[in-house]
C-alpha positions in Angstrom: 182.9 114.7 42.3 181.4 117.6 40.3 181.0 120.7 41.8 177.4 121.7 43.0 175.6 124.2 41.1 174.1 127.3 41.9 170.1 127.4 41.2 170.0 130.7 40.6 172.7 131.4 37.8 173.5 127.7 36.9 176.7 128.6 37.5 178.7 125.6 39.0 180.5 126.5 42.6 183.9 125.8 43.4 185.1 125.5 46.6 186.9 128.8 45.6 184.3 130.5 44.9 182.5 133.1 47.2 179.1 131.2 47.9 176.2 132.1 50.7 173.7 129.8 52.2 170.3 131.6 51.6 167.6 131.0 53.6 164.5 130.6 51.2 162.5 132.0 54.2 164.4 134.8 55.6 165.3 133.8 59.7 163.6 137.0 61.1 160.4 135.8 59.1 160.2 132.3 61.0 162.9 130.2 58.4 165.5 129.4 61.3 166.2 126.1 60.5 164.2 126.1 57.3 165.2 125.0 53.6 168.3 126.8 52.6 169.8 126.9 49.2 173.7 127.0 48.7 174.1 130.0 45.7 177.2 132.4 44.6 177.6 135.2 47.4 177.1 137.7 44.3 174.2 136.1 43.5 172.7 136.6 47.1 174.1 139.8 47.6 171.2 140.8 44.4 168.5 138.8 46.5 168.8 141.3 49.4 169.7 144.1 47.4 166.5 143.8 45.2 163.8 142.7 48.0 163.1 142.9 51.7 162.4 140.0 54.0 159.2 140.5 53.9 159.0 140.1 50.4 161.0 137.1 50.2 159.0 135.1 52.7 155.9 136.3 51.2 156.4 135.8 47.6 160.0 134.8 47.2 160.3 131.4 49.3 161.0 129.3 46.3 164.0 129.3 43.4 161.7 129.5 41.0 159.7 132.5 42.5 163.5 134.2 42.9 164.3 133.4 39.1 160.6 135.2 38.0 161.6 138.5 39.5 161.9 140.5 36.6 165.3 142.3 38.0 166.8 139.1 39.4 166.1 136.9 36.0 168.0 140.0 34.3 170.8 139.8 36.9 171.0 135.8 37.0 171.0 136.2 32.8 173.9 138.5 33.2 175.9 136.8 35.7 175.9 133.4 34.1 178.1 134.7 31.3 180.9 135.2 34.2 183.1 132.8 35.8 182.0 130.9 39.2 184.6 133.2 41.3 183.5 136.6 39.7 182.0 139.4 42.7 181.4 143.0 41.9 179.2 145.7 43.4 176.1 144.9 43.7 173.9 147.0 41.1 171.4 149.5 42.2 171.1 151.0 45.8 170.2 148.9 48.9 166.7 148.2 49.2 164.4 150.4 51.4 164.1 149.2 54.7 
């Protein structure tokens, strides 16, 4: 069996790898038990570094809506040319709160 591959980055992820369950809408904006999307960790670590919840279930409930930011689509870009088990720091400062 293949390993499943991250929507995001089209990266595939091994069991090795670091991955995250991400809520497509954020639990604290009504999503408990909603769709969820299994992606890198790094690449959700970028989600929630780049846009608050409120964003996310407003605007961002949907891959292709995460893959149109203009920041993320530059950070999925970049992160595809790594291997599935690569983490850094995330780039830029935490979002405001």
């Amino acid at each position: 069996m293949s390993d499943p591959v991250c929507p995001l980055c089209e990266r595939p992820i091994p069991p090795d790898a670091p991955q995250s369950l991400h809520h497509l809408i954020p639990k604290l904006k009504g999503g408990k038990g909603g769709p969820t999307i299994l992606i890198h960790h790094i690449c959700h670590k970028e989600i929630h570094a780049t846009l608050t919840e409120a964003e996310l279930a407003r605007s961002y409930a949907s891959v292709d809506a995460l893959r149109a930011h203009p920041r993320l689509a530059k950070f999925f870009k970049w992160v595809a040319k790594r291997p599935p088990q690569f983490l850094s720091k995330t780039t830029g400062g935490r979002r405001k709160r």
